[in-house]
C-alpha positions in Angstrom: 0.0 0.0 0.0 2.8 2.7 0.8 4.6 1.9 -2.9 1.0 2.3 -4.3 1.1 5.8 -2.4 4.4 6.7 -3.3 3.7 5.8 -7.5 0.5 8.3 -6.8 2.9 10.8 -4.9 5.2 10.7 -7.9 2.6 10.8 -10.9 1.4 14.1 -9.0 4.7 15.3 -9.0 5.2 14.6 -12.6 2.4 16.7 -14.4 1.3 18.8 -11.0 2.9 21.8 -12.0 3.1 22.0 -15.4 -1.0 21.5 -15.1 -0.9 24.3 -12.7 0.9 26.7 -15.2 -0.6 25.5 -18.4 -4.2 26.4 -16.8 -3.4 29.6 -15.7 -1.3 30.6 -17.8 -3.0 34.0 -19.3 -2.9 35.4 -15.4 0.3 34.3 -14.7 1.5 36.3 -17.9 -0.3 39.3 -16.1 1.4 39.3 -12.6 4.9 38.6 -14.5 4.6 41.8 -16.6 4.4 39.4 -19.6 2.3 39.1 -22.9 0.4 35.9 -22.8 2.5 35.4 -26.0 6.0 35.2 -23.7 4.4 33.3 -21.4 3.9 30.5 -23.6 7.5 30.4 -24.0 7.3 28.6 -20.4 5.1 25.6 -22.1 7.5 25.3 -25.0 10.6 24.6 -23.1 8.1 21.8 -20.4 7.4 20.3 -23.4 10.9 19.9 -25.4 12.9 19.1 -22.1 9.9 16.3 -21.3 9.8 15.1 -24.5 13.7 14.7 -24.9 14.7 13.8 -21.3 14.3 10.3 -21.2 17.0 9.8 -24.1 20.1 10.1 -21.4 17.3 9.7 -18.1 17.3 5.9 -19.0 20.7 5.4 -19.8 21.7 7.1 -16.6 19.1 4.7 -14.8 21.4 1.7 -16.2 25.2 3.2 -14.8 24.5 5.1 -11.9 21.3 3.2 -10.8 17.8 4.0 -9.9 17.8 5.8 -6.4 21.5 7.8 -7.9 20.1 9.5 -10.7 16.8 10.8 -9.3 18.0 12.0 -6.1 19.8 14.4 -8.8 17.5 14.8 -11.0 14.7 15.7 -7.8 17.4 17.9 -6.3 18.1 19.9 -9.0 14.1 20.2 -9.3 14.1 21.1 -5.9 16.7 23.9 -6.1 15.5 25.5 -9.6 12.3 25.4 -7.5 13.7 27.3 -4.5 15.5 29.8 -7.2 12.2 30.9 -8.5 10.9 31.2 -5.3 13.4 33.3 -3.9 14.5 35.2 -7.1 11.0 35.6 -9.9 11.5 36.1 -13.4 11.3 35.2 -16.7 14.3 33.5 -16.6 14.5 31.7 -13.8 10.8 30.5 -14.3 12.0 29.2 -17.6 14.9 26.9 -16.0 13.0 25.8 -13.6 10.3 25.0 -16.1 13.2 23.0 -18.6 14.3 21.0 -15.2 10.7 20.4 -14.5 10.6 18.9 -17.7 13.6 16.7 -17.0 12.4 15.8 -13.3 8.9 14.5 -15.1 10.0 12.2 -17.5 11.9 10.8 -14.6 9.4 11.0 -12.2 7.0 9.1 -14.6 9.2 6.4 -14.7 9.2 6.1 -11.1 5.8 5.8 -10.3 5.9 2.9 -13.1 8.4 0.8 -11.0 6.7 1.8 -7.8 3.9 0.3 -9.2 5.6 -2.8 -10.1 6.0 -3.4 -6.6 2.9 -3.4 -5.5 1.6 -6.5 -7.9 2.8 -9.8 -8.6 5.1 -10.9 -11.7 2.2 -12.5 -13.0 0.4 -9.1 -13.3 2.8 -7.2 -14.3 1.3 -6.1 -18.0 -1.7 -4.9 -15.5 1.0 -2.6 -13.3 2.6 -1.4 -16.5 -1.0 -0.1 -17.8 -2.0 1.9 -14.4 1.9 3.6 -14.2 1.7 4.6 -17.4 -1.4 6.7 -17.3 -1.3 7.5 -13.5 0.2 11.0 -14.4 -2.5 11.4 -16.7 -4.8 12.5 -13.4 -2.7 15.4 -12.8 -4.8 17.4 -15.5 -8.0 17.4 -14.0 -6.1 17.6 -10.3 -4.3 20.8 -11.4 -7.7 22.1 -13.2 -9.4 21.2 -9.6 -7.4 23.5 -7.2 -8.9 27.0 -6.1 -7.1 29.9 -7.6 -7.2 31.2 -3.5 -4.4 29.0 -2.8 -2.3 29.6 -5.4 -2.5 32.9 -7.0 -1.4 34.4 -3.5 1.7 36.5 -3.7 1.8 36.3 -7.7 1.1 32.9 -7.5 4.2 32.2 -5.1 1.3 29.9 -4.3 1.7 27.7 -7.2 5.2 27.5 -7.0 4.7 26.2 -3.5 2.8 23.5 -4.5 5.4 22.2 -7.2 8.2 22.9 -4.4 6.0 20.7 -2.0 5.6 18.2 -4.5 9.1 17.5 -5.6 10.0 17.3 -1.8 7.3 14.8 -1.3 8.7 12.7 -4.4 11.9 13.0 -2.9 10.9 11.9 0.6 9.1 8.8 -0.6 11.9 7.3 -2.9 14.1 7.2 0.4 11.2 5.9 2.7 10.3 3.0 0.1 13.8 2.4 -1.8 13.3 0.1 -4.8 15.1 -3.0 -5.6 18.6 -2.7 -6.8 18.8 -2.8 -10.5 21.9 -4.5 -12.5 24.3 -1.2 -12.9 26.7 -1.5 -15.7 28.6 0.9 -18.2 25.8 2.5 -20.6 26.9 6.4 -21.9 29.1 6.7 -24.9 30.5 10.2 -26.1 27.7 10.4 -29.2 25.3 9.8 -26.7 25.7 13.8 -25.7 25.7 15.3 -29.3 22.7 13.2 -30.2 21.0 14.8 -27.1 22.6 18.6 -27.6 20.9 18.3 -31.5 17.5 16.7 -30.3 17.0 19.3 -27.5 17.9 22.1 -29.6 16.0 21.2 -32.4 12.6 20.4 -30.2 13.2 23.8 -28.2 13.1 25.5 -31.8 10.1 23.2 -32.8 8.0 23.7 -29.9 8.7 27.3 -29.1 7.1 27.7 -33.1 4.1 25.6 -32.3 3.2 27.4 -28.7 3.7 31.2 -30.4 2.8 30.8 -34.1 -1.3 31.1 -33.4 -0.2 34.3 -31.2 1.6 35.9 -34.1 0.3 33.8 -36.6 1.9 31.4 -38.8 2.5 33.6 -41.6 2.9 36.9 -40.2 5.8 36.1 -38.4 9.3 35.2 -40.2 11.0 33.8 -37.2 8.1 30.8 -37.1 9.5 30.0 -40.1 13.4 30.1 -39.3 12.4 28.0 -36.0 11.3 25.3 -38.0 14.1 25.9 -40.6 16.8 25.1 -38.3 15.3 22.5 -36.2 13.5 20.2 -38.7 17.3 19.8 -40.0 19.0 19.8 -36.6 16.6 16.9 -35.9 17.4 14.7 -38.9 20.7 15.3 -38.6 20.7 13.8 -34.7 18.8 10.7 -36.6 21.0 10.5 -39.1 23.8 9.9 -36.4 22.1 7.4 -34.9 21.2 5.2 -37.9 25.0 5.2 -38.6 25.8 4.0 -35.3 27.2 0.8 -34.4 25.1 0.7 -30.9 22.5 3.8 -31.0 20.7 5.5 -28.5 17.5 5.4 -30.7 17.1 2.3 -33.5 15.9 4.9 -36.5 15.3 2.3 -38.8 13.0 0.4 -36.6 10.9 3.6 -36.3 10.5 3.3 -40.4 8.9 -0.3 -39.7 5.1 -0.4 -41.0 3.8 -0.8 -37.2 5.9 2.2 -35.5 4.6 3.8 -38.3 1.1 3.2 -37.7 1.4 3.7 -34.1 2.9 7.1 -34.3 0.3 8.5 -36.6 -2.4 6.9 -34.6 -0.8 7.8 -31.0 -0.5 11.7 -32.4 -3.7 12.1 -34.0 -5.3 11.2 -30.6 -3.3 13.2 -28.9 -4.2 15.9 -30.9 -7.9 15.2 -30.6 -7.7 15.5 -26.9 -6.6 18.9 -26.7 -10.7 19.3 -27.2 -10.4 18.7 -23.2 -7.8 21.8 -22.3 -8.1 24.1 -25.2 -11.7 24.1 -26.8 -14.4 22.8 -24.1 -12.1 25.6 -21.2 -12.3 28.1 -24.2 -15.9 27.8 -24.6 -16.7 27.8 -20.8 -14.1 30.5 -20.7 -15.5 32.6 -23.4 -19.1 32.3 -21.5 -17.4 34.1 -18.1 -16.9 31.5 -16.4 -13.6 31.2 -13.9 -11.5 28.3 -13.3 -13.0 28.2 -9.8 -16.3 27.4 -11.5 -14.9 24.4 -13.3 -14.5 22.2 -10.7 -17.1 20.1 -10.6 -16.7 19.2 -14.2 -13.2 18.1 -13.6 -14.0 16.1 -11.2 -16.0 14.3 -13.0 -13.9 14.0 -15.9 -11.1 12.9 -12.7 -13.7 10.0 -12.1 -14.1 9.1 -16.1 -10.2 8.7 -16.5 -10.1 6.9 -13.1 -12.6 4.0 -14.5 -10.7 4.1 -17.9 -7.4 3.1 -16.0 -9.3 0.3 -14.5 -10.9 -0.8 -17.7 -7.8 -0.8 -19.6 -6.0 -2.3 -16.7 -9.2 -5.2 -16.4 -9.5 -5.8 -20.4 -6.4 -5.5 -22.1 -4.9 -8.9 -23.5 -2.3 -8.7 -26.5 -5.6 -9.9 -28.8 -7.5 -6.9 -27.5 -5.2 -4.1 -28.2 -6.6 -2.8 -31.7 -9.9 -2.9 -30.6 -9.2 -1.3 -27.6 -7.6 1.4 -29.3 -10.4 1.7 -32.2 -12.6 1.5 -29.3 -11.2 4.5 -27.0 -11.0 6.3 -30.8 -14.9 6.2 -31.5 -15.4 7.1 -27.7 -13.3 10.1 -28.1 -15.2 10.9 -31.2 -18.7 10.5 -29.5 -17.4 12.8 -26.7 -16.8 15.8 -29.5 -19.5 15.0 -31.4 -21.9 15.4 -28.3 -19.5 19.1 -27.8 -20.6 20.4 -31.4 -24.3 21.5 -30.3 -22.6 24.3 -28.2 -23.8 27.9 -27.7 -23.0 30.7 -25.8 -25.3 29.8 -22.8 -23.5 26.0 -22.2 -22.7 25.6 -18.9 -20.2 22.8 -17.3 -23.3 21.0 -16.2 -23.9 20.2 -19.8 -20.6 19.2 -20.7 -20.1 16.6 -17.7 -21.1 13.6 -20.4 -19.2 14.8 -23.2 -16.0 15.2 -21.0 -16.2 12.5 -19.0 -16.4 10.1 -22.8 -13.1 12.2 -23.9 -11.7 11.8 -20.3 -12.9 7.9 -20.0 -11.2 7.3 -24.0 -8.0 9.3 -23.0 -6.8 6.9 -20.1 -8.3 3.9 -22.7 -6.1 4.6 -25.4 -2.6 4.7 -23.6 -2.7 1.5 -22.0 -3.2 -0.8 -25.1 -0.6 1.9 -26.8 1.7 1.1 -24.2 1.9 -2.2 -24.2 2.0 -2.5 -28.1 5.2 -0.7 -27.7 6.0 -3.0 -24.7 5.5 -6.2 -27.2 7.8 -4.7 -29.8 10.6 -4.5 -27.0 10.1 -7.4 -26.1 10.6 -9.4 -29.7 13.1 -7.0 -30.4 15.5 -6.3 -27.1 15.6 -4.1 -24.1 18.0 -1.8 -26.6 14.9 -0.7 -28.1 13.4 0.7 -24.7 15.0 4.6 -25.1 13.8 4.4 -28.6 10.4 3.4 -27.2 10.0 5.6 -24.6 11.4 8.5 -26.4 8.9 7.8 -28.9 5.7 7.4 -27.1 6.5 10.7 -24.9 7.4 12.9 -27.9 4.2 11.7 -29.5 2.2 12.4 -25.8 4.3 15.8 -25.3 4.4 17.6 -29.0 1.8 16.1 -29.9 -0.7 18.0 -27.4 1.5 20.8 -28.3 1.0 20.7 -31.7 -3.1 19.8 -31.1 -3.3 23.1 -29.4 -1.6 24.7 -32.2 -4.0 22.8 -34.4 -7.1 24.0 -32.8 -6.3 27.4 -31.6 -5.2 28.3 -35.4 -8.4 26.7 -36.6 -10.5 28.3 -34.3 -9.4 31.7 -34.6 -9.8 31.5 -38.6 -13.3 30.2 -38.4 -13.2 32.8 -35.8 -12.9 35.6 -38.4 -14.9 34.1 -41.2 -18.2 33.6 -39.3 -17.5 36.8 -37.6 -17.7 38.3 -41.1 -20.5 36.4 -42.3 -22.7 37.6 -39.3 -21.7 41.1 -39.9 -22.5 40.9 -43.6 -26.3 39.5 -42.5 -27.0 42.3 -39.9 -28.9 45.5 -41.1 -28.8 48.5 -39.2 -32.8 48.7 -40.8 -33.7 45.3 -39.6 -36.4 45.7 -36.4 -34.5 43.2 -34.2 -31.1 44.8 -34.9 -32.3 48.4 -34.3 -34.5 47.1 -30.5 -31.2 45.1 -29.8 -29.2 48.5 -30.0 -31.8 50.5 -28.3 -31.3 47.5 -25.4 -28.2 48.3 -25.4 -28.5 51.9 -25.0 -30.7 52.2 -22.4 -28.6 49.2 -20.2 -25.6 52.3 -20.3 -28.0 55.4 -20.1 -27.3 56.4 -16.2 -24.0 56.2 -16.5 -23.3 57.9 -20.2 -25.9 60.8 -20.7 -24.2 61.9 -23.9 -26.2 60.6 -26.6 -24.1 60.1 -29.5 -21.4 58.6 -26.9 -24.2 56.5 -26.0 -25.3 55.6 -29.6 -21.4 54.7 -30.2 -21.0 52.7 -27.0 -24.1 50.9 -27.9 -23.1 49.8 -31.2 -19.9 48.6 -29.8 -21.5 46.4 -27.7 -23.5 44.6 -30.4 -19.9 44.2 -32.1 -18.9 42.5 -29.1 -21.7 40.6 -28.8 -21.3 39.3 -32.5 -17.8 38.5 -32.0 -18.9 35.9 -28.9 -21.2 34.3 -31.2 -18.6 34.1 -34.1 -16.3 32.5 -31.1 -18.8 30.1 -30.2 -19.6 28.4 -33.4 -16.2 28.8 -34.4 -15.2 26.3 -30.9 -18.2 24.1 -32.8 -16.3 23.8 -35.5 -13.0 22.5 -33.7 -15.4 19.9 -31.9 -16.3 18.8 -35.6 -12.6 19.0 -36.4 -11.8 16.5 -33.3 -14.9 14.8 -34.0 -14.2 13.4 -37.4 -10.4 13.1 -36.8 -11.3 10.9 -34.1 -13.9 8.6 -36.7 -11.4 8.5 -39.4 -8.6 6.9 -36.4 -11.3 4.5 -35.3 -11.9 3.6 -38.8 -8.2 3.5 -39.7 -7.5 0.7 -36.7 -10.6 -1.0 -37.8 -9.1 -1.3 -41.3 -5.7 -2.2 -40.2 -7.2 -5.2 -37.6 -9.3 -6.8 -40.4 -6.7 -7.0 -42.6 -4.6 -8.7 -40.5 -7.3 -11.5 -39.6 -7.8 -11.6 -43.2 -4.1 -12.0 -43.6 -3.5 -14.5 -40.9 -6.9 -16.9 -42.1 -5.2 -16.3 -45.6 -2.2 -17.4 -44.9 -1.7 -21.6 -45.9 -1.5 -23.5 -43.0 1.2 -26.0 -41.9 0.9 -29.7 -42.5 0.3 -31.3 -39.3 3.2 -34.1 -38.9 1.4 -38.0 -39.2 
């Protein structure tokens, strides 16, 4: 029972914070004297440390051994923690945020072995599902925590929390220790230049994808040079590895026809569930809602991932993994689908189905997804695990990223063109227009007695007015977006499954010996 504490204590840890930031981020930008633009340089460096940490985390776990390298990686946390306490500003928030990023990929793998302690050999595939998507309950924990307690003292609160957490990781890994592992000599010198090129080249990439909606894609040269330099930086750290005698990631097994499939399929849903953090909090958001006010539905959605943990965890077999997948794909789509009828009086209490599906397919999907990587390492060799876990959390990491990117660009240009299209129907002769602007007027009369102030004012407000409605069915649209994504990935695994039974009833069978 105390490992299964301590593998809760350290999924916390490992998406806590970064949940706390990512929520808040538009006030955080305001009590740090920054645009909301520069403050989403704090996501972009999470994301490219998380994604890449695990290619020198794992090898490290090998040489230096389990309890070594994350009482260093949890310390430095810990410090760059205290730093930002002590000293606030854009800088130090941003190394604290790149060794948060570090500390969770570490952290992740932590609560997996924790986990593994706490169920027998026999159940291990079990253990491996429910460590895996553990940190996945930090979203709706983060999304669940009253702005009271951690906006105090420009939100010195928050970085409390994160402080408080990384001390609690720290405390538990020396009150339960885990088994010693077989330490043996791992790092080689190209080790470091293949991590040096893959951090700088994901830094580049995902500072692009968290700023280009802000200054939009193609209004803004340096997008372009980002992606310039580390698209190249990025196949040049690949091509390294491929002409490596032992690499640190197997690139030509990443060209095979099932990592192939399983990247597209583990980024499109990954993509499709930024509906969760970007659209259905953008609508609520866009309605006047606070994050105070979106508890409840969080909780629920908490609950929904809860029970998809345990259905993965109670379902999966090796035979059930594509359906599982296809499965947790048309659930996610049903989820959106139900999120498309939106207006601008929905409330959370309306959403609590819809969410809880997305929530309930989210924790679905990564446990077959994990253990179809798992069954690759295991035909192929543990030397495929950094390649493996590199994979899955770059596709988990810039791939919700890149979803956000997705939906906030195509959002905002729906944005514009049903904000046009409303404005091109509105006559300033039509009766309802003419009694909506007289509403309008009266509603500021006592405190603006001029009357062509007032006239002004009141015809501002309708612009207002038709922009929220423009905003609205423009977050319908991204539902639809996610919503037939979603179909085409549960129809995609569908096809791919029964072609394979087809292949396999197909195939001649062997002579049975006489």
């Amino acid at each position: 029972m105390i490992y299964a504490v301590s593998a809760l204590v350290m999924a916390m840890a490992s998406g806590l914070g970064n949940g706390l930031i990512t929520s808040n981020i538009n006030s955080i930008a305001g009590d740090m004297g920054l645009y909301v633009v520069e403050a989403n340089l704090l996501v972009a460096v999470y994301v490219a440390f998380n994604a890449t940490a695990n290619l020198l985390l794992v090898k490290a776990r090998v040489q230096f051994g389990i309890p070594a390298t994350m009482h260093v990686v949890l310390g430095s946390l810990i410090a760059a923690q205290i730093v930002q306490i002590l000293s606030p500003s854009l800088g130090t928030a941003i190394l604290a945020r790149a060794v948060s990023g570090i500390a969770a990929g570490g952290l992740t793998t932590l609560s997996l072995y924790n986990i593994f302690q706490v169920f027998p050999l026999r159940l291990r595939p079990v253990a491996a599902v429910i460590g895996f998507t553990l940190p996945q309950l930090a979203v709706p924990v983060a999304r669940m925590f009253p702005l009271a307690s951690i906006a105090i003292d420009s939100w010195r609160g928050l970085h409390l929390v994160e402080l408080a957490m990384a001390i609690s990781a720290w405390a538990m890994l020396n009150l339960m220790p885990l088994p010693p592992n077989v330490q043996e000599r791992a790092f080689e010198p190209l080790d470091i230049v293949t991590a040096a090129l893959t951090i700088v080249a994901m830094l580049l990439i995902c500072t692009a994808l968290a700023l280009g909606r802000y200054y939009w894609w193609t209004d803004a040269a340096f997008l372009g040079w980002a992606f310039a330099a580390g698209l190249p930086l990025l196949g040049l750290a690949l091509l390294i590895e491929d002409r490596r005698a032992r690499p640190l990631l197997w690139v030509r097994w990443y060209a095979t026809r099932d990592i192939l499939f399983f990247t597209l399929i583990a980024v499109v849903i990954r993509i499709a569930l930024t509906e969760q953090t970007y659209a259905a909090v953008g609508l609520l958001t866009l309605g006047g809602l606070t994050s105070d006010q979106l508890h409840p539905l969080f909780g629920v959605v908490f609950l929904a991932m809860a029970a998809g943990i345990a259905t993965a965890a109670l379902l999966l077999r090796p035979e059930r993994i594509g359906p599982l997948m296809m499965a947790a794909a048309f659930i996610i789509a049903a989820g959106a689908w139900l999120d498309t009828h939106s207006t601008s009086v929905t409330r959370p209490q309306q959403l609590y189905l819809s969410q809880s599906l997305l929530g309930f397919g989210t924790t679905l999907f990564l446990g077959p997804a994990l253990m179809f990587g798992i069954g690759h390492i295991i035909r192929r060799g543990p030397n495929y695990l950094v390649s493996f876990v590199v994979l899955f959390s770059t596709t988990q990491n810039v791939g919700g990223l890149a979803g956000s990117a997705l939906l906030g660009s195509i959002q905002l240009a729906r944005e514009r063109l049903h904000a046009e299209r409303l404005a091109e129907a509105l006559s300033l002769g039509d009766p309802v227009v003419t009694a909506r602007i007289a509403q309008y007027a009266a509603a500021i009369a006592p405190r603006l007695t001029d009357p062509v102030a007032r006239a002004q004012q009141a015809n501002a407000l309708l612009g207002q007015a038709l922009h929220a409605q423009a905003s609205v069915l423009a977050f319908n649209d991204t539902f639809w977006v996610v919503t037939l994504v979603s179909l085409a990935i549960g129809l995609f695994i569908a096809g791919i499954t029964m072609l394979d039974l087809f292949r396999q009833r197909s195939a001649p069978q062997a002579a049975s010996p006489r």
